[in-house]
VEXLONU-926834 format. One record per residue (C-alpha): x, y, z; residue in three letters. Coordinates in steps of 0.05 Angstrom, whole numbers, always signed. Layout:
<nudos>
((X; Y; Z); "ALA") ...
</nudos>
This chain:
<nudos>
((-420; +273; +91); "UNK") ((-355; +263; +133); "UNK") ((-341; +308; +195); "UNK") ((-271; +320; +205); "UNK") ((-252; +327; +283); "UNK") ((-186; +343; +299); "UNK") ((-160; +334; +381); "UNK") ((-96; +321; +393); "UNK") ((-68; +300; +466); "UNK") ((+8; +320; +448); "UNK") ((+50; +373; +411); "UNK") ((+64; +347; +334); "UNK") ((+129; +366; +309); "UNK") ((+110; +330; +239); "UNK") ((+110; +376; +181); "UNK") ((+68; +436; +204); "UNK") ((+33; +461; +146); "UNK") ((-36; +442; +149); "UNK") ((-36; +384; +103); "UNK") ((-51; +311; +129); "UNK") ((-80; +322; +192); "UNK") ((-121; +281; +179); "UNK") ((-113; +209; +134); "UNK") ((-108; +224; +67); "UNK") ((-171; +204; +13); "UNK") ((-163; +199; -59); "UNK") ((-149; +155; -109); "UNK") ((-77; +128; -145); "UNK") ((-69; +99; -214); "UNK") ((-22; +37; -211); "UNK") ((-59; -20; -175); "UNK") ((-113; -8; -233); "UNK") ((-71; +12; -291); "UNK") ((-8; -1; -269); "UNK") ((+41; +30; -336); "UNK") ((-16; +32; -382); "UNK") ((-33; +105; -356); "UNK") ((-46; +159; -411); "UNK") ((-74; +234; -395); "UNK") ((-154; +206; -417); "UNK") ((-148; +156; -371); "UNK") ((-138; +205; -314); "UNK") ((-189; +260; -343); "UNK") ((-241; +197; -343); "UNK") ((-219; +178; -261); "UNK") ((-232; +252; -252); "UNK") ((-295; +245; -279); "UNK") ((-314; +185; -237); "UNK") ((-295; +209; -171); "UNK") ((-342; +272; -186); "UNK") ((-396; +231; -215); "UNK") ((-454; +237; -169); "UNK") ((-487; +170; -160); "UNK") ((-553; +157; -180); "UNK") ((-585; +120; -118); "UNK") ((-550; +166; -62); "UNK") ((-544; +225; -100); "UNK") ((-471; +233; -74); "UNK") ((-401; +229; -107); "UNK") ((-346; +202; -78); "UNK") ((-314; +270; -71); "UNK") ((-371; +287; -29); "UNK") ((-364; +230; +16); "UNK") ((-282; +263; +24); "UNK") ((-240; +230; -38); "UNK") ((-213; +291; -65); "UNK") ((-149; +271; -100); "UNK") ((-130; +247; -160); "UNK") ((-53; +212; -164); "UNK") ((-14; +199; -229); "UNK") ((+31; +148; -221); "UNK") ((+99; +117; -262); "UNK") ((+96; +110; -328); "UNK") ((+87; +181; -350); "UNK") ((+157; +199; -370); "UNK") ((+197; +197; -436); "UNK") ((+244; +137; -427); "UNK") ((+313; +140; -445); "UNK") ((+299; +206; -478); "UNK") ((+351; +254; -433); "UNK") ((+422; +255; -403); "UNK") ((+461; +181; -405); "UNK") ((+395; +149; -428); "UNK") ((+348; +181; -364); "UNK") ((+280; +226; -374); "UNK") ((+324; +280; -354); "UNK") ((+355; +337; -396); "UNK") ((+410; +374; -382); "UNK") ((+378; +427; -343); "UNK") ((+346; +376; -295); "UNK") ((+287; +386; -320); "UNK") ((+242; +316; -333); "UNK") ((+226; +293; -399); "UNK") ((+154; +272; -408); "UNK") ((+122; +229; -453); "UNK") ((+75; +282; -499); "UNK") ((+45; +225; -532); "UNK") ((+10; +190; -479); "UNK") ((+9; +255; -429); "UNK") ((+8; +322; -486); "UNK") ((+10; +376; -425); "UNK") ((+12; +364; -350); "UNK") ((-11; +434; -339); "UNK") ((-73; +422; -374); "UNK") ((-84; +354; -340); "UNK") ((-77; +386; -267); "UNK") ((-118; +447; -291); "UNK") ((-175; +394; -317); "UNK") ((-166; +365; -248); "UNK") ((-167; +438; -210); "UNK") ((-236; +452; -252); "UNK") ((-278; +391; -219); "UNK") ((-256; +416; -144); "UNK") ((-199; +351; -144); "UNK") ((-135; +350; -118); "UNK") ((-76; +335; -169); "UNK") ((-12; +293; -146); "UNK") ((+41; +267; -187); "UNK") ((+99; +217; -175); "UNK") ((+187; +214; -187); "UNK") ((+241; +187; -171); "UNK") ((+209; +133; -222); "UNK") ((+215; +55; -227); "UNK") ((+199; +41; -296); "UNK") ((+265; +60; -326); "UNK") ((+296; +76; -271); "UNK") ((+356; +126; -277); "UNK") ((+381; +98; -201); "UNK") ((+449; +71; -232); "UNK") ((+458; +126; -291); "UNK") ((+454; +187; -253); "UNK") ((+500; +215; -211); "UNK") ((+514; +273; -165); "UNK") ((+513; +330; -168); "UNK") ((+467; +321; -233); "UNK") ((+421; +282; -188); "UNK") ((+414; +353; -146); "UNK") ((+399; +389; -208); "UNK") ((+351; +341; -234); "UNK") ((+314; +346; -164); "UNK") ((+309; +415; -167); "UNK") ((+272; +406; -237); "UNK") ((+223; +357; -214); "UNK") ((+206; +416; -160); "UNK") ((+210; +458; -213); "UNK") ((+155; +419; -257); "UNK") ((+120; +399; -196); "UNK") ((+104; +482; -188); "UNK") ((+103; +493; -256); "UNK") ((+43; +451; -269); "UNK") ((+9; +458; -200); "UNK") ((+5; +395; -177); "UNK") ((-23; +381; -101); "UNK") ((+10; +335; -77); "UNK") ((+84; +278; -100); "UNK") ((+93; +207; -89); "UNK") ((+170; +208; -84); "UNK") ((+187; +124; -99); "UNK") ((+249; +93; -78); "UNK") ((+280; +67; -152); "UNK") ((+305; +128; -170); "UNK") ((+376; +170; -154); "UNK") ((+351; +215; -98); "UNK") ((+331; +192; -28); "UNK") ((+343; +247; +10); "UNK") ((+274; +261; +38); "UNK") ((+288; +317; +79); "UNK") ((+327; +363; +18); "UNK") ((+263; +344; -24); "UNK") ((+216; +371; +31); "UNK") ((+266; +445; +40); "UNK") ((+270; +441; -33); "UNK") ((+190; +438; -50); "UNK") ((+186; +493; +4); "UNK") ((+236; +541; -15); "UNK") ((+214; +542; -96); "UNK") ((+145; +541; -71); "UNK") ((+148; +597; -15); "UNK") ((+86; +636; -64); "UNK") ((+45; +567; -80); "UNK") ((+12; +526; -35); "UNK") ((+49; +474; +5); "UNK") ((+61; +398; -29); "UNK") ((+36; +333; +0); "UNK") ((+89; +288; +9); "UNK") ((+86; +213; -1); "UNK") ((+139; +175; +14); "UNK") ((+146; +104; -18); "UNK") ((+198; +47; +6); "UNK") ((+253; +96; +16); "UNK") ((+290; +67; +70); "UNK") ((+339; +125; +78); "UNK") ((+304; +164; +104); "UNK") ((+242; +142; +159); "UNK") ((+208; +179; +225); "UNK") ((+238; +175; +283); "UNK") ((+254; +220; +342); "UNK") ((+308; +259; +353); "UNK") ((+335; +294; +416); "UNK") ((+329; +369; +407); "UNK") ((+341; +434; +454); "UNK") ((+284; +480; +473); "UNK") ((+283; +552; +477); "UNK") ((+292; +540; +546); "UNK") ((+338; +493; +546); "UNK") ((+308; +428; +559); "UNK") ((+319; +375; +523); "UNK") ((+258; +355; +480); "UNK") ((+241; +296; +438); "UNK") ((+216; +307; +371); "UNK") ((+195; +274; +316); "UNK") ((+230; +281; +244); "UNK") ((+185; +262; +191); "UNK") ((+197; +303; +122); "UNK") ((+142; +282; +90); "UNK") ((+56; +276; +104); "UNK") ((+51; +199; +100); "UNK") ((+101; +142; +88); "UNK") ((+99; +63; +60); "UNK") ((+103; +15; +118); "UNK") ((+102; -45; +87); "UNK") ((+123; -82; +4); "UNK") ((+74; -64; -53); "UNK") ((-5; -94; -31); "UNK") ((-40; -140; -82); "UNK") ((-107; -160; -90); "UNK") ((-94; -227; -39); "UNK") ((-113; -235; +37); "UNK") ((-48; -257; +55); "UNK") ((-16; -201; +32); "UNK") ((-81; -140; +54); "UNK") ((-57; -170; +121); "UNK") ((+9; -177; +123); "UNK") ((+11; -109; +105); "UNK") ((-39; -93; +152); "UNK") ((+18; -120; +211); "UNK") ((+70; -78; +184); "UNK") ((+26; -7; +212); "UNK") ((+30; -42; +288); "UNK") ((+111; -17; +294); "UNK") ((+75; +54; +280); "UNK") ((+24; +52; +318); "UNK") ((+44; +32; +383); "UNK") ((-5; +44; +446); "UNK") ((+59; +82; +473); "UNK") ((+77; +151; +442); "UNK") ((+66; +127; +368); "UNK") ((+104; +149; +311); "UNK") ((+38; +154; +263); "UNK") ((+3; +225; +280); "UNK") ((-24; +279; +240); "UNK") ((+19; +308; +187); "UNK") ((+63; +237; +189); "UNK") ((+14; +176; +173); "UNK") ((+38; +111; +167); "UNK") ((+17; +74; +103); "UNK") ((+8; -5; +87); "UNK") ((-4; +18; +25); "UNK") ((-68; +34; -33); "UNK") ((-134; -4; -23); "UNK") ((-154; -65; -67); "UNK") ((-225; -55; -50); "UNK") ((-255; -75; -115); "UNK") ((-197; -108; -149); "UNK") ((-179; -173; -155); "UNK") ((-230; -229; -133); "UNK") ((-234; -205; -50); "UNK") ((-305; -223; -31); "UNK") ((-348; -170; -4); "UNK") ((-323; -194; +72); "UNK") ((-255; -190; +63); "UNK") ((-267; -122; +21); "UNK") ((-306; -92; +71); "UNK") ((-251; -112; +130); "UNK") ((-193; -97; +92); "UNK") ((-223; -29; +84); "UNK") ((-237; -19; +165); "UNK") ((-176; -42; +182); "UNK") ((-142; +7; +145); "UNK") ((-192; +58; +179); "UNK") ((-175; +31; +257); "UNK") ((-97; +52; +244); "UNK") ((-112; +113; +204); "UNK") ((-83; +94; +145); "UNK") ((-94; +144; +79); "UNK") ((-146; +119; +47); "UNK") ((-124; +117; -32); "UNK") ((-176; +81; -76); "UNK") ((-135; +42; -132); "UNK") ((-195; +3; -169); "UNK") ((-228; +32; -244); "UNK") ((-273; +83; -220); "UNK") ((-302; +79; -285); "UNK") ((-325; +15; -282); "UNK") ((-397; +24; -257); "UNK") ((-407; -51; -252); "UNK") ((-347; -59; -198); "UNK") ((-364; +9; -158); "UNK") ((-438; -13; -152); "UNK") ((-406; -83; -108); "UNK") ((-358; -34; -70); "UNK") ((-400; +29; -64); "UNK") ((-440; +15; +5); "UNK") ((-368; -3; +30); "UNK") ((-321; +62; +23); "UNK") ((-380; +103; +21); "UNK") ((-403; +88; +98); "UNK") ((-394; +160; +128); "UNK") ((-401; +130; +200); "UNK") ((-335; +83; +175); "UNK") ((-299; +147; +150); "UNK") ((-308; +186; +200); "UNK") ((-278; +149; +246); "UNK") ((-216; +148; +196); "UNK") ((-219; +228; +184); "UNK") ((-232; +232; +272); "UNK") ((-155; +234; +302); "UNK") ((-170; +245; +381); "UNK") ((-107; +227; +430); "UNK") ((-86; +159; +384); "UNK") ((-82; +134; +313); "UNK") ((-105; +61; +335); "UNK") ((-73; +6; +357); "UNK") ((-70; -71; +370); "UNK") ((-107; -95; +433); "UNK") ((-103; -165; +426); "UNK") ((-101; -231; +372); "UNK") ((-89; -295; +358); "UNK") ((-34; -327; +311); "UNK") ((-38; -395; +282); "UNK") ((+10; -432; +226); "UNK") ((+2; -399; +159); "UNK") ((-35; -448; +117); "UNK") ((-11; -512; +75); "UNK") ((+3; -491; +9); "UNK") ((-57; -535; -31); "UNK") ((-36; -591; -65); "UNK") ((-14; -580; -137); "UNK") ((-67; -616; -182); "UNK") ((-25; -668; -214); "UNK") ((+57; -668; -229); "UNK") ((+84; -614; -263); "UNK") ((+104; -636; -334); "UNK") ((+179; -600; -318); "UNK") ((+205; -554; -271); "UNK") ((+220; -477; -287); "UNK") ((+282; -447; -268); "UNK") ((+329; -392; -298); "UNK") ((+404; -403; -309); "UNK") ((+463; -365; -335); "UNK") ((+450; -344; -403); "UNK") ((+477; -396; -444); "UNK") ((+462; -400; -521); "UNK") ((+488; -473; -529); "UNK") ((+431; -490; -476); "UNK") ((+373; -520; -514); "UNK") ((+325; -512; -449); "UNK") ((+329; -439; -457); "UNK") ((+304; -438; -530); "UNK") ((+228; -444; -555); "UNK") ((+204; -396; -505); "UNK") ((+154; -346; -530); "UNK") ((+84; -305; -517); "UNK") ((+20; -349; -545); "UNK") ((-35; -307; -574); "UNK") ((-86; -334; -528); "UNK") ((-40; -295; -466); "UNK") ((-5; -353; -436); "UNK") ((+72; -362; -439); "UNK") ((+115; -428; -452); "UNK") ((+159; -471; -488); "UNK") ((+128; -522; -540); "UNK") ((+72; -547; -505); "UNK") ((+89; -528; -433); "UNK") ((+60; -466; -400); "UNK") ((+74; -419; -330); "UNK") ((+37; -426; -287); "UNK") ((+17; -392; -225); "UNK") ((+14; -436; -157); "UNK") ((-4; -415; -85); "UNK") ((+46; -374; -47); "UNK") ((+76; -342; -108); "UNK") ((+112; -413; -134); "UNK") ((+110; -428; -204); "UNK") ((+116; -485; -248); "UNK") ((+104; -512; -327); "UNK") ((+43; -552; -339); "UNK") ((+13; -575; -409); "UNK") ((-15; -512; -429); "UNK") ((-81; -495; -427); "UNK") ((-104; -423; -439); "UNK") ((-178; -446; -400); "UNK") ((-139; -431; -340); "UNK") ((-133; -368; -313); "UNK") ((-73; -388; -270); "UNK") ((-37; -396; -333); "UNK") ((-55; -334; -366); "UNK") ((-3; -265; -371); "UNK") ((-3; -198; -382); "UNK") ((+72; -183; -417); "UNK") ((+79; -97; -401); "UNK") ((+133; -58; -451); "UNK") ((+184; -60; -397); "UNK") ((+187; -137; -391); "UNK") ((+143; -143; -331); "UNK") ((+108; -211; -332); "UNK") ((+48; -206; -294); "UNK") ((-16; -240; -276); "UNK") ((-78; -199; -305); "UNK") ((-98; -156; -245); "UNK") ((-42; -160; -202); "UNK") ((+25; -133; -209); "UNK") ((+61; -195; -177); "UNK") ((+117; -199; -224); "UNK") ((+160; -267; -250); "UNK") ((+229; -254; -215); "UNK") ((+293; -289; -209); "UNK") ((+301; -308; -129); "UNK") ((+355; -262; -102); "UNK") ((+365; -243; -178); "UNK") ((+411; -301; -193); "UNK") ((+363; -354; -182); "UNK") ((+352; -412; -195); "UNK") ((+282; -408; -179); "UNK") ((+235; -364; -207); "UNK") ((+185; -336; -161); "UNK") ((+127; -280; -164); "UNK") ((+148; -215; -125); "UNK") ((+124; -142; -118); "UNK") ((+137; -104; -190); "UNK") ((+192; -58; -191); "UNK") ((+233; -105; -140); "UNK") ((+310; -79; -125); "UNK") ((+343; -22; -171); "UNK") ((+271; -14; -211); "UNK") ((+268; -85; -222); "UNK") ((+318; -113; -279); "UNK") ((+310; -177; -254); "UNK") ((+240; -179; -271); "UNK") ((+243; -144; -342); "UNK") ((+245; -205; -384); "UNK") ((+249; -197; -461); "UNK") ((+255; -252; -525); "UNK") ((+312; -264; -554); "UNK") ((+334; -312; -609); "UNK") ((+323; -372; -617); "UNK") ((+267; -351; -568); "UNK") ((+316; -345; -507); "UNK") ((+263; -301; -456); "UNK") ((+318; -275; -408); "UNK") ((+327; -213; -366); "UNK") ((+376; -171; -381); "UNK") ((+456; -161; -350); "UNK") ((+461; -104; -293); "UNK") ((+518; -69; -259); "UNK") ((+513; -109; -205); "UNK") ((+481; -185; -239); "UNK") ((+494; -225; -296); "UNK") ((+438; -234; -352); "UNK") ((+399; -301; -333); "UNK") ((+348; -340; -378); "UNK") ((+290; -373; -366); "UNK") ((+304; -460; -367); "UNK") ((+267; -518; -362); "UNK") ((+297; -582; -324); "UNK") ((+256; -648; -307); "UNK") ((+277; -640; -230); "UNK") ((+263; -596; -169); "UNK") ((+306; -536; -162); "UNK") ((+336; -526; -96); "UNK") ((+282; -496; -44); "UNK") ((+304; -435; -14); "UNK") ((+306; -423; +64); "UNK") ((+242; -406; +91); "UNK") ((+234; -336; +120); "UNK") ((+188; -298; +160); "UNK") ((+150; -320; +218); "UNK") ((+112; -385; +195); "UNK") ((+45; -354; +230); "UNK") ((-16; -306; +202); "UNK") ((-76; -273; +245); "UNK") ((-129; -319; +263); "UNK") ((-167; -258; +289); "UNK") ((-151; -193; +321); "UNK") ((-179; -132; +356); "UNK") ((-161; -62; +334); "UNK") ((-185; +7; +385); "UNK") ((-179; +75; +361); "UNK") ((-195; +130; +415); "UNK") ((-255; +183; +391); "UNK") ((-276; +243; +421); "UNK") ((-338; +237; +487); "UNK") ((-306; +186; +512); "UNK") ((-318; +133; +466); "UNK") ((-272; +83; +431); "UNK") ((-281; +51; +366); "UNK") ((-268; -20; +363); "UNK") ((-260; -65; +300); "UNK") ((-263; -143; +314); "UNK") ((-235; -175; +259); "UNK") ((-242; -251; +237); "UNK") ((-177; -261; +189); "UNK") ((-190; -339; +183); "UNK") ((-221; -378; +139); "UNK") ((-275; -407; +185); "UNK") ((-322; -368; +229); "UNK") ((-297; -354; +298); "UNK") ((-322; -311; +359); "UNK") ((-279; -249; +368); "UNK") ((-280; -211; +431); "UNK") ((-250; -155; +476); "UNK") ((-260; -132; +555); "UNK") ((-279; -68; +564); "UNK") ((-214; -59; +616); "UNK") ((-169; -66; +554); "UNK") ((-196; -12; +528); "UNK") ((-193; +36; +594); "UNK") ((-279; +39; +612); "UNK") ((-284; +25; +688); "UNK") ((-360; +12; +684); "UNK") ((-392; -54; +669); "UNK") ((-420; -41; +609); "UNK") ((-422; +2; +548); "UNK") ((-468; +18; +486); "UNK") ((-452; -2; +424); "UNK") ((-465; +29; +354); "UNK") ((-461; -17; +291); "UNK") ((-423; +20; +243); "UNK") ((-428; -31; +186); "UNK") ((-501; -45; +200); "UNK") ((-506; +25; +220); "UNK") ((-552; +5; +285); "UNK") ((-548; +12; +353); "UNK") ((-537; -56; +388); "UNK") ((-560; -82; +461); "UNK") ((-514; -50; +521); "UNK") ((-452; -91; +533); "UNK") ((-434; -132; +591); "UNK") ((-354; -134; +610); "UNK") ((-338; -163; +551); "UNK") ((-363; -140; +469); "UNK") ((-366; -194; +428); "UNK") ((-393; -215; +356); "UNK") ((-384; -292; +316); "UNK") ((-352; -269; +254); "UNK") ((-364; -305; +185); "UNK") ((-292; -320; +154); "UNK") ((-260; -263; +134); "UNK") ((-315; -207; +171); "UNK") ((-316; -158; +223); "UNK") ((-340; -114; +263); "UNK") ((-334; -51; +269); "UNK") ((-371; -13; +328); "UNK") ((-362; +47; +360); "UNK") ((-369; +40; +439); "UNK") ((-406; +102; +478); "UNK") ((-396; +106; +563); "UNK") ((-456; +90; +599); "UNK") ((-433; +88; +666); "UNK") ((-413; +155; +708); "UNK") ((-346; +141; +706); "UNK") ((-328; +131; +636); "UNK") ((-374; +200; +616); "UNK") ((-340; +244; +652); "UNK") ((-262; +257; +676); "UNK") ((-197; +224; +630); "UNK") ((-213; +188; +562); "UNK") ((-217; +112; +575); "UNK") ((-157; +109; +538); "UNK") ((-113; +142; +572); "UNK") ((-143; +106; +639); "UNK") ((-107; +42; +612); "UNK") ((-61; +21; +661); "UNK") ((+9; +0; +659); "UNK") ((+3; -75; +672); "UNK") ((-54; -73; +606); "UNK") ((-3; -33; +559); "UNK") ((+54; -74; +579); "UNK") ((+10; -129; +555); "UNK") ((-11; -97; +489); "UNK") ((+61; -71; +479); "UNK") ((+72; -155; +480); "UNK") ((+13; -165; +429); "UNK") ((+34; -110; +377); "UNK") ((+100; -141; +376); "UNK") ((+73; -210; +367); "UNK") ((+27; -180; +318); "UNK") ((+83; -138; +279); "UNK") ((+127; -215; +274); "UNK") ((+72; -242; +238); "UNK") ((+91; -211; +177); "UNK") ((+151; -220; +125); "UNK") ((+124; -152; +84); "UNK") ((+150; -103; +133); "UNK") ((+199; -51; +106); "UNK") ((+215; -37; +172); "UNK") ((+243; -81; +225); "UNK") ((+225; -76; +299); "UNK") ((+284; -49; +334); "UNK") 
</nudos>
């Protein structure tokens, strides 16, 4: 099973209380059951990540997954204070028919060895425009309290809700838990409040730079989905993080692209098995988000985030979390072709009941949405358009949740109104702006499907008109990884290296063994996936990738001057950093899903 190894070649001043010195393992709720949670469906993910499996004899809490996280959809809705889950102690209001006692869930939890975490400052619901302060103090002191109360492990703390004050949540978990054991925190999209150094004064005076990070881990990037553009994009956002100079990501303050779709969605194995080494070479938590319980999809996955040679380079930190060496960025794809005209064009307009192209809509029994005999449909790049319908196609099939998300069965890529006024109508990340009312459509008469009026937008309706809409102005970059090369420093002297293919047609990927700090000619190399040891290297490792593969190896010195003295890495010279500085921010620009910008 996993070795941890812990060596660190500089002081942290990241929360210092033993938790996340390592990247996180476990497993999270939402990408699998998004707001369809109940308290058996957690007891039964329990049960699967204790299961011991039949062929290895191991469970996946022996190979290090040892939490368990609940996330949104657990609270009472509209049940407290001015409509909130909140009552007028503070204290949060939970749903007792879907979730009868969270003590008893975290104590089922407890009894099978697994770590318990929970989640607030909710999107479904949100109460980010209903509560105030100083109620919004007292309510965070009840979460704390109920957080204690029921023993849970560990808190993802989302950005929808009232409170974004990261560092009062951290001194307020501590204080009210000064006689239990310290609280993982997991900070989600809130912007407010992000690492970064401060300027401090020593005991003796000097002036010292130290890093302020009130919380374990924290997002990096918009929500993931089961899609290669966006398991990379995402992947781009960790580079800002995880800079070759003094990086931000350490133990105790891990950067985050966000949960694994290893087994959702239709990833093949390749682009499974590279998504989940690429969140290993930046030492990104490892959070499992697929049915555990589904034997058939953890038999396809298994070999993958089961390879204890894989994890523990992950659960290794020695001098570096990993970082960018080098890549190559070509013109994001063509969108494909749409296979014929669209019958009309979908837009959404002011809500307007004289408007006969915002009547007829409605929900179709056989899961696809339209008006008369047009139907949504899902295109490539998150567009959408109407089409004769045609519930044979899976493009035009949707999955309607209670709070008016409209989303595509096994991803939580939402229908949303552009900028929330429109006119177009695109697919975005679930729980988009102040918990997403622009994406909480509901039917009206006459079969109006609209979203409804905010504090801040009028209500818009969903329209059908027999022209384009307006396109809106392009953003991000225009370019994606063809391939890249990813180095993560390990104790003996030896660096991991991942080679990764990210194109869709098989390409030799290679690095020299100066950008990576080794001074001999050659080095050997250790197949992690494979798990073999390969021929010695010359100056330069390479591999021919299939599309979407990698490799991920893990390079030993062979000559006397790499064994003994300095770490190759930190024998990188200044001309070589400078030049990987370059690449990482070339890398970082690739991406429009940062939530960070590069400043």
């Amino acid at each position: 099973m996993n070795v941890i190894a812990l060596s660190l070649g500089f002081q942290v001043f990241s929360k210092n209380d033993g938790l996340a010195l390592v990247p996180p393992m476990g497993w999270r709720s939402w990408n699998a059951f998004h707001s369809r949670v109940t308290s058996p469906i957690m007891e039964s993910q329990v049960d699967a990540l204790v299961r011991v499996n039949a062929t290895t004899g191991h469970s996946l809490l022996d190979h290090g997954y040892d939490s368990i996280g609940l996330d949104d959809n657990w609270q009472a809705c509209g049940t407290g204070v001015n409509g909130s889950f909140h009552d007028a102690n503070g204290k949060p209001l939970i749903n007792t028919t879907t979730f009868p006692s969270m003590k008893a869930l975290v104590d089922y939890g407890h009894s099978k060895h697994v770590k318990m975490g929970w989640y607030l400052n909710n999107c479904i619901c949100t109460e980010k425009t209903i509560l105030g302060y100083p109620f919004v103090d007292t309510c965070r002191a009840g979460d704390v309290a109920a957080l204690h109360a029921a023993g849970w492990d560990a808190v993802k703390l989302d950005s929808c809700g009232p409170s974004h004050r990261l560092a009062e949540w951290s001194a307020q978990l501590y204080s009210a838990g000064s006689s239990n054991s310290p609280i993982q925190i997991e900070n989600c999209h809130d912007n407010t409040t992000f690492p970064y150094f401060a300027n401090t004064t020593a005991v003796d005076g000097t002036t010292v730079s130290e890093l302020q990070c009130p919380m374990h881990f924290f997002r990096v990037s918009h929500d993931i989905n089961p899609s290669w553009e966006r398991i990379t994009g995402n992947l781009q956002c960790q580079i800002k993080f995880n800079q070759i100079k003094n990086p931000i990501a350490r133990p105790g303050c891990f950067g985050y692209p966000d949960m694994l779709e290893v087994g959702n969605g239709e990833l093949t194995y390749e682009q499974s098995r590279s998504h989940f080494g690429a969140w290993i070479m930046v030492s990104a938590p490892l959070v499992l988000g697929m049915d555990m319980s589904d034997l058939a999809v953890m038999a396809t996955v298994w070999p993958i985030i089961t390879n204890d040679e894989a994890i523990n380079i992950s659960q290794t930190y020695h001098l570096h979390p990993g970082f960018l060496v080098n890549g190559s960025y070509v013109a994001a794809p063509t969108p494909p072709p749409t296979p014929g005209p669209p019958v009309e064009y979908l837009v959404c307009k002011p809500a307007n009941g004289s408007d006969s192209t915002q009547q007829g809509w409605k929900k179709n029994t056989d899961g696809t949405i339209g008006r008369h005999e047009n139907c949504i449909i899902r295109l490539h790049g998150g567009k959408l358009e109407l089409k004769k319908c045609d519930s044979t196609d899976s493009n035009q099939l949707w999955v309607v949740e209670d709070n008016g998300n409209v989303h595509a069965p096994q991803s939580m890529s939402c229908i949303a109104a552009q900028d929330w006024s429109g006119p177009e109508l695109v697919l975005s990340d679930c729980k988009q702006g102040a918990g997403g009312a622009n994406e909480e459509w509901f039917f009206g008469d006459g079969g109006a499907m609209c979203f409804a009026k905010s504090h801040a937008h009028n209500q818009r309706c969903m329209a059908e008109i027999s022209h384009p809409p307006p396109s809106p102005t392009p953003g991000g970059s225009g370019t994606v990884p063809s391939w890249q090369v990813y180095a993560k420093p390990l104790p003996g002297n030896k660096m991991a290296a991942f080679l990764f293919n990210a194109d869709t047609k098989p390409q030799p990927v290679s690095v020299a063994l100066a950008s990576l700090g080794f001074e001999g000619s050659s080095v050997a190399i250790r197949d992690v996936w494979a798990h073999k040891d390969l021929p010695a290297s010359g100056t330069i490792v390479s591999a021919t990738l299939e599309a979407y593969d990698s490799a991920l190896l893990i390079l030993s010195p062979i000559d006397a001057k790499d064994k003994t003295g300095l770490h190759p890495f930190s024998k990188i010279d200044d001309a070589v950093q400078e030049q990987i500085l370059a690449n990482e921010w070339e890398g970082f620009h690739s991406s429009d899903t940062c939530s960070y910008q590069w400043v």
